[in-house]
N, C-alpha and C positions, 0 to 999 in steps of 0.2 A: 504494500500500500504506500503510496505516494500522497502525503497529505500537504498543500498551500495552505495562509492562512493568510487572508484581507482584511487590514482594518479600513472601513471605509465608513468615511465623515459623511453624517447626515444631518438633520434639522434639529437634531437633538441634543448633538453637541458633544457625545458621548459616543468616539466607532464604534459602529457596529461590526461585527468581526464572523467575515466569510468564510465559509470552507469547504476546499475542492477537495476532494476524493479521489482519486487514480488509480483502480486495480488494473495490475501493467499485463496481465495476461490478458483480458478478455479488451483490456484499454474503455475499459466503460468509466464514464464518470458520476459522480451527484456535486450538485453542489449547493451546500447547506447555508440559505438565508444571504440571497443575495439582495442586498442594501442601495446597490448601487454600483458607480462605476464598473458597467458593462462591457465597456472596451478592456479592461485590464483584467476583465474575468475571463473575456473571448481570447482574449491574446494567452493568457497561460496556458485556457484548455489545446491551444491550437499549437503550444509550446511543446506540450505532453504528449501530442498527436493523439486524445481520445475523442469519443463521441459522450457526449452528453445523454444519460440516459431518465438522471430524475436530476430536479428541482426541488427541493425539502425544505418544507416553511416548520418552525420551531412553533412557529404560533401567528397572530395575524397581523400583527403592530406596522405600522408604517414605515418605522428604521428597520423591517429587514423585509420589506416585500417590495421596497423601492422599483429595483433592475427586474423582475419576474418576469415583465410580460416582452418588455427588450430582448433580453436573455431567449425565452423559449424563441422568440421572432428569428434571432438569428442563427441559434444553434438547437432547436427544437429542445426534449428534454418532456418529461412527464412532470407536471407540476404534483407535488405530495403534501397533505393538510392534514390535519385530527379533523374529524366530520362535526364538531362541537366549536372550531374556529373557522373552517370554511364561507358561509352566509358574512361572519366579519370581514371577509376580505373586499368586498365589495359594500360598507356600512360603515361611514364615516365616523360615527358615533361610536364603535368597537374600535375602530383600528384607528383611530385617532390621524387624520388623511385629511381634514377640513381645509388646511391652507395650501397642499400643497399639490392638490391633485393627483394621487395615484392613478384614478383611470380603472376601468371594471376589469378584475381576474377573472379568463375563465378557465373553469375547470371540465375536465371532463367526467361529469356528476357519476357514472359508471365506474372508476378504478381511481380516480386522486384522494378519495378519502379514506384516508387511514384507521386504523383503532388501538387500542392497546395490544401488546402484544404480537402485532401484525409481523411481517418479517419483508422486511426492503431487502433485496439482492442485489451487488455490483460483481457479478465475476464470480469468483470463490468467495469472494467476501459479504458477511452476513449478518444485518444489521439489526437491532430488535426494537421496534416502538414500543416506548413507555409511553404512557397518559402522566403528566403529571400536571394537573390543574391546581391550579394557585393565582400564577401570574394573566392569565387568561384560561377559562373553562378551559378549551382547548389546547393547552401548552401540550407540549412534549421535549422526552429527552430521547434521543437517538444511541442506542449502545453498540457496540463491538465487542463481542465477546474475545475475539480471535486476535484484536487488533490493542486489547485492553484499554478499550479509549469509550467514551461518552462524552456528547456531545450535546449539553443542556438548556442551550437557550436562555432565556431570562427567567429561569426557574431556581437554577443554583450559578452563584457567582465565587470568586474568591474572597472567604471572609465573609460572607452576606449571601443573602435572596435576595428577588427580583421583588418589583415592588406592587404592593397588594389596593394600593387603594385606584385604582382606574377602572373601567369598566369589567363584566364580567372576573374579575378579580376577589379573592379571598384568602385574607393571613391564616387561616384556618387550615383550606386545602393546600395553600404550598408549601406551609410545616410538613403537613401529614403525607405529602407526595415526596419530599425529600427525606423525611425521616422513616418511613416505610418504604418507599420506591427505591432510592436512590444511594441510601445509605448501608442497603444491605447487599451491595455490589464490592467487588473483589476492592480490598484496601488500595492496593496499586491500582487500579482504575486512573488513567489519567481525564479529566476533565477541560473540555474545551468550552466556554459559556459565551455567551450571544455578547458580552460586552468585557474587557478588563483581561486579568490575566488567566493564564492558565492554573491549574491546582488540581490536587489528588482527593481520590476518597476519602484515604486516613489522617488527611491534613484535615477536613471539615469535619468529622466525627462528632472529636472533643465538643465544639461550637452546639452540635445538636441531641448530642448523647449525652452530654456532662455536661452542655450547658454554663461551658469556656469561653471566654472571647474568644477573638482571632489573634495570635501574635504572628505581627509578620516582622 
């Protein structure tokens, strides 16, 4: 596996942080929560010489659905959603898009929607959807078993969660998604999240299990 990682500036002031996927056998790609800057997404897929197979939205926020419909336009790709944030991609009031125009996702209502548990394919490599709702009904976190990586979106950050009070949102369910979903993944788990740095499973633990700060 061949992993990129894009931080790219959006209206929020805070990169949002993309990520290509490149299994080098089958050369298929995903690429997770693109934000934006389409041209330097295109240009790396076309660096790597794969095809674009999915597009994987973490959840339906406006800093990472930006590039989506750019993206599929020039390099095709299957758009992937939880079916509880889908309707938000196109509901300004959800995805928080009033100023800036995102413009309608579509989806193909037969196969983009995802569930818990589902299983994304790139190649040999084999990805598992988690539901983890908190930061939107529909968030997820994308795992690798194989690859020991998770890929959480704005549900688990370094030192912190994503934040609870915007629409669809509840401090309740992204406790209980991260502390039952998320925390009882392999300690070495590396963690990739929608904004900030990277971090481990057993580095957040303490913060949720014994109810630690964070020392960074």
């Amino acid at each position: 596996m061949i992993l990129k990682e894009l931080k790219i500036n959006t209206w929020i002031g805070d990169p949002t942080n993309c990520y290509i996927i490149f299994e080098e056998k089958s050369k298929e790609i995903i690429v997770i929560d693109p934000a934006g800057d389409v041209d330097k997404i295109e240009e790396i897929i076309h660096i790597l010489g794969g095809n674009l197979k999915y597009i994987y939205l973490t959840h339906c926020h406006a800093d990472h659905i930006l590039g989506v419909m750019e993206l599929k336009k020039r390099c095709n790709g299957k758009i992937l959603i939880h079916r509880e944030d889908a309707d938000g991609l196109n509901d300004p009031n959800i995805n928080l898009s009033p100023y800036i125009g995102v413009g309608n996702i579509t989806l193909d209502a037969a196969s983009s929607r995802v569930d818990d548990k589902d299983l994304v394919h790139l190649g040999e490599l084999q990805f598992e959807v988690i539901h983890t709702p908190g930061h939107t009904k529909g968030s997820t976190s994308l795992y690798c078993k194989q690859e020991n990586c998770l890929f959480s979106g704005d549900t688990l950050f370094r030192g912190t969660w994503g934040r609870t009070d915007l629409p669809t949102s509840s401090f309740e369910n992204i406790i209980n998604s991260i502390v039952k979903k998320l925390m009882i993944l392999p300690d070495e788990t590396i963690v990739y999240p929608g904004h900030g740095m990277m971090t481990m499973i057993k580095d957040e633990k303490p913060i949720y299990l014994e109810l630690k700060p964070k020392l960074f």
